[in-house]
N, C-alpha and C positions, 0 to 999 in steps of 0.2 A: 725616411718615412716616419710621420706620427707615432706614437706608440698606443695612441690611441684610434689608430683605423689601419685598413686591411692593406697592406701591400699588395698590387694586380700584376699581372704582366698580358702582354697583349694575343689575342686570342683569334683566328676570322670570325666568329660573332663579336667582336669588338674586345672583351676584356676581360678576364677570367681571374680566381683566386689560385696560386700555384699547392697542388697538390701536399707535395713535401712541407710545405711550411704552415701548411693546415691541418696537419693530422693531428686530432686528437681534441679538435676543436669542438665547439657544438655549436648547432645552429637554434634558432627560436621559430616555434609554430608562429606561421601567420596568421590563422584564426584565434591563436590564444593572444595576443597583445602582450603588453605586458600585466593582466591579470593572473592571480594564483600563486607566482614566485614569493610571497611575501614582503610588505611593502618596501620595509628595511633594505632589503636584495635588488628589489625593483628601481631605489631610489638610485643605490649606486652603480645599478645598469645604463640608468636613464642619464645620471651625472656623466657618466667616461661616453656616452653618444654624443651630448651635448660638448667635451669638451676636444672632440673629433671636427665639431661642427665650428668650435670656433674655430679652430685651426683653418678650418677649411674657407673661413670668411675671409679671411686675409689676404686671399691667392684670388687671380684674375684670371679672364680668358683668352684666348689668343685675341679677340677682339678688343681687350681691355678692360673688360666688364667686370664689375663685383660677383664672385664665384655663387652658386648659387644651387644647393644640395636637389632639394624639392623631393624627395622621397626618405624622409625620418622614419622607417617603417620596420617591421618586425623581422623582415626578408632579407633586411638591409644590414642586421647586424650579425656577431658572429662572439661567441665566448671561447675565450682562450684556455689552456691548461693552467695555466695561474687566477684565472679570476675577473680577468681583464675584460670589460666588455671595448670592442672595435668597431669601429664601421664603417662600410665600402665607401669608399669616397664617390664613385662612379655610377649613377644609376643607368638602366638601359636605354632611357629618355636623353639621355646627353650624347649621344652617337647616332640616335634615329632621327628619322624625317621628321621636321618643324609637324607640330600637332600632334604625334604619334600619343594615344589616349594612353593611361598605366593600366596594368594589370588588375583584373575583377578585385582580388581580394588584398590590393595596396589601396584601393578606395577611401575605406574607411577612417586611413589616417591621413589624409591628404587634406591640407586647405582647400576650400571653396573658390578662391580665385585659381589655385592649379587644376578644380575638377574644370569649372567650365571655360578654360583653357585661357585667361587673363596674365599679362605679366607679376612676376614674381619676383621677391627679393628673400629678404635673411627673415623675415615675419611672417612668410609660409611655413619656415623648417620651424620657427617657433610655437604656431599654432601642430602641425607633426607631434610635439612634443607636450602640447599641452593633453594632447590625446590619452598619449603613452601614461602621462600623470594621472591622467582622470581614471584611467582602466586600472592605474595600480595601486590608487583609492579604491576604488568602488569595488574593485576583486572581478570584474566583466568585460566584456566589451560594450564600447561606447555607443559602434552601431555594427548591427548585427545583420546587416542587409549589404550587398555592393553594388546597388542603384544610386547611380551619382543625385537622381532625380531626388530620392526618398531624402538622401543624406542632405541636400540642398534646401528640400524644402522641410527640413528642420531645423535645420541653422539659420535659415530666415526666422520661423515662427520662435525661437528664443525657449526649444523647451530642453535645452542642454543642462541638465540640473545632478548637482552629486548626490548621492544617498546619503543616511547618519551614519558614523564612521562609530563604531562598539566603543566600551567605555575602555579598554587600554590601549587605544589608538587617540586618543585625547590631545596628545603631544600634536598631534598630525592634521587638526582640526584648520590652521592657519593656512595651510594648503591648498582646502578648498577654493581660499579666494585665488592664491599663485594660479589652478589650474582656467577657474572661470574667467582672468585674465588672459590669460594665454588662448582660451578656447574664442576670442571675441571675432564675429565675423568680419567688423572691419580692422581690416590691419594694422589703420590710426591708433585704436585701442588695445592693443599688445606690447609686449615687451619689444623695444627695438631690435635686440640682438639675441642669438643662445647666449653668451655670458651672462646680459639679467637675470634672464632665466633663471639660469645655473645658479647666481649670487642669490636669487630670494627665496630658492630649495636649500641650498645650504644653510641660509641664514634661520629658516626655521627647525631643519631635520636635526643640524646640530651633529652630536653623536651619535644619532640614532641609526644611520645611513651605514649599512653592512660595512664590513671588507671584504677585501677581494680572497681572504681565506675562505671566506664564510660563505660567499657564491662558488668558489671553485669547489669545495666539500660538497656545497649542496649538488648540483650540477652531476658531480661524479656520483654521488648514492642514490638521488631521484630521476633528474633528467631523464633515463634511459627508458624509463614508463612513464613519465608526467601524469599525473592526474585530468582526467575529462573534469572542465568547468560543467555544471550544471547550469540550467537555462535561466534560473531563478534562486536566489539565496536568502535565506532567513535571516541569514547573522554570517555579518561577514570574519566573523574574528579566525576563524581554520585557515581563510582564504589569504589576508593582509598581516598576520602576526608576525612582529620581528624576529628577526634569525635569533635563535640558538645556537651558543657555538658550545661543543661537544669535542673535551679530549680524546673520544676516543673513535678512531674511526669509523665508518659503515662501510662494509662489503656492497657492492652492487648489485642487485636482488637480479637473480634470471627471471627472463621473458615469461612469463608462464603460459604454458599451451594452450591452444585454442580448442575449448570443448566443440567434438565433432557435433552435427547438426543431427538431431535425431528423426528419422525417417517415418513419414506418414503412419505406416502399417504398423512398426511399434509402438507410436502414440495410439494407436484405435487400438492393439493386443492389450496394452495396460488399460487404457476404458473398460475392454470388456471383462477385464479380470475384475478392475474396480465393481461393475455390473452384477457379474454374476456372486460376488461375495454378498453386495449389498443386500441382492435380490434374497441369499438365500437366509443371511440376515432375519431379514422382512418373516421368512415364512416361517423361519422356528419361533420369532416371536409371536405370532398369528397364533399358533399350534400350543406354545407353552401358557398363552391365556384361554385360549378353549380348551386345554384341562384344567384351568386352575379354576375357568367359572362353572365347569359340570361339575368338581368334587363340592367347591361352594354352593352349589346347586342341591347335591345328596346332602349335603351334611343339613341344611335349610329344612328338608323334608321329614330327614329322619327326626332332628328337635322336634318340627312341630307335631310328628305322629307321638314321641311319646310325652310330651306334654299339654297335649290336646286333653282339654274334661270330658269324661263323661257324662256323653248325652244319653238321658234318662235310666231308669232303673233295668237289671237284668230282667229278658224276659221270662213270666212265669211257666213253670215249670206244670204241662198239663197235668190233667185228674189222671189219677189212675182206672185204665176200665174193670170197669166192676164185672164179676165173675157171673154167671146164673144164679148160683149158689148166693153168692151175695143180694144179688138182687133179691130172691124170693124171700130169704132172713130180712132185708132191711124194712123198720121200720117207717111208717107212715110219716112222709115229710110234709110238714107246709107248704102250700106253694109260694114260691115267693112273686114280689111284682119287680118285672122285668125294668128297667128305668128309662128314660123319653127320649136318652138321647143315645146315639146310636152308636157305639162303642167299635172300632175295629176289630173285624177277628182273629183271633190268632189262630199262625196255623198251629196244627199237629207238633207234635213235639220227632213223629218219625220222616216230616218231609224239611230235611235242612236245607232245600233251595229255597221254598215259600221263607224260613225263618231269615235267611241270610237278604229276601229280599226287604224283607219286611221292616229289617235291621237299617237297613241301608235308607230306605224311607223316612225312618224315624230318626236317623243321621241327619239326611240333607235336607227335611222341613222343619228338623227342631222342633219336634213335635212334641209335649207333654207325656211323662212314662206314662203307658196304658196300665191301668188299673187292673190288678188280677180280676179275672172274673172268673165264678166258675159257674158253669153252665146248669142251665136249668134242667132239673128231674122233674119228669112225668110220674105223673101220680099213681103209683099202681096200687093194686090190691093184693092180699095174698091170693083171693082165689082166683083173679085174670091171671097171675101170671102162673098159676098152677093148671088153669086148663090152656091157656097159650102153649105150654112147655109139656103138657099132657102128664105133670105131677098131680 
């Protein structure tokens, strides 16, 4: 057997990989293509499948026919404990009923003449491969659907296009045309064989094209969790960067556990803890600005009490009442003329409610300080008030 593809033995579903001689093998996600391994890794994946496939062109069928793969696909292949990528010689289409369709998610790498069911030769497995190239540029998959329909009627309408490859993949640039040849829907315009192939990747990748050290390391420290492709990428350079090789080895990281799923009623306990923090949050702040605007409020008032002016002069201080005795000593006053305009009264000096209101008045209207006045005497004589008083 090749040492480049999988030795089978025969199985009642037709043909099987033998246990013992596969252990320790690894297989390749069929959703992932060859995207993500890094391009370096990927090239000399795609190199050792291509040179499985030449092998495999040389050989006939019972019928006599030129041998013919028709499934170059991710399903298809198999990494060895050295590094070696292999590939099943045997797809499950070669043992079934004429017509028998491929599996949903071998779709996407399949030639256009094998989806809608047309004769095939060695320029199917080559278009297969131009795929595999195109995913391990781009860092994705080509097509991301397994509607034969979808896939068809974009390879009719010619919108197969590679993305710009980051600026240390520049080496790598010559390839895009290798893939858009390979990818051409008519057959005419492809590479006749996988050897061309093969010869116009090598002729550009050069030394850049890993070894089989440098896939078996990687393989053995990453593999075991690969990285999810995201749907969409910025910058391909994490995805396509050439291998690193590293004297020293990596351990193989364990699986890491699956956080349990947290249950309804805990997600709403933590809300309403969130809630009721928030809530009480809210009201000491509420509380610590209605004190801080009543003291701002006292303090406003008490300024303006004591540096408010005095409105008008102190009220005067009434006459003293004159005694009996005073009166009948006092001498003959003038009388005076009272004057036109009508002066408020003051009260009493012994009723402090009249003065406090009167106060208050002469506050809120701003009124002019009243004018002492003092009150008018009546004219007396000595003798009225001596026979008044019966002196």
């Amino acid at each position: 057997m090749h040492p480049r593809l999988v030795p089978l033995e025969r199985s009642p579903a037709g043909y099987s990989i033998p246990r013992e001689l596969s252990a320790g093998w690894f297989e390749l996600r069929a959703k992932r293509g060859l995207a993500g391994y890094g391009l370096a890794r990927a090239l000399r994946m795609l190199l050792d499948a291509l040179e499985g496939l030449t092998a495999l062109e040389g050989t006939r069928t019972s019928k006599g026919q030129p041998f013919v793969h028709g499934e170059l696909v991710p399903a298809m292949l198999r990494v060895d404990d050295t590094g070696v990528t292999r590939l099943i010689p045997l797809a499950p289409w070669h043992w079934s009923e004429p017509g028998t369709l491929p599996a949903g998610e071998r779709c996407g790498h399949l030639a256009p003449e094998r989806l809608l069911g047309d004769p095939i030769d060695a320029r199917s497995d080559v278009f297969s491969a131009g795929t595999l190239l195109w995913e391990a540029l781009a860092g994705r998959r080509l097509f991301e659907t397994d509607s034969v329909d979808t896939i068809v009627m974009r390879l009719m309408g010619d919108k197969v296009t590679l993305p710009q490859l980051p600026p240390e993949l520049s080496w790598a640039l010559p390839l895009k045309a290798v893939a858009t040849c390979a990818l051409s829907v008519d057959p005419e315009q492809r590479f006749a064989n996988c050897r061309e192939l093969a010869q116009a990747i090598e002729t550009v990748a050069g030394e850049q094209v890993a070894t089989h050290a440098d896939v078996a390391h990687y393989f053995r420290s990453v593999i075991a969790r690969p990285p999810s492709l995201p749907a969409r990428h910025s910058s391909l350079s994490a995805l396509v960067a050439p291998a690193r090789r590293s004297s020293k080895p990596v351990e193989p990281r364990p699986s890491e556990p699956v956080e349990p799923v947290v249950a309804p009623p805990a997600r709403r306990s933590k809300r309403s803890l969130w809630a009721i923090g928030a809530i009480s949050c809210l009201i000491g702040a509420v509380g610590v600005s209605a004190v801080a605007r009543y003291h701002a409020a006292q303090g406003e008032a008490h300024s303006a009490t004591q540096g408010a002016p005095v409105l008008g002069a102190p009220l005067p201080v009434a006459a003293p009442v004159l005694s009996v005795s005073a009166v009948a000593s006092a001498a003959p006053a003038p009388i005076e003329t009272v004057p036109s305009t009508v002066e408020p009264a003051v009260p009493p000096a012994d009723d402090p409610e009249q003065a406090t209101k009167a106060k208050k008045a002469g506050t809120d209207l701003k009124a002019p300080p009243p004018k002492p006045r003092v009150p008018a005497k009546s004219v007396h004589t000595p003798d009225r008030a001596a026979a008044k008083y019966g002196i």
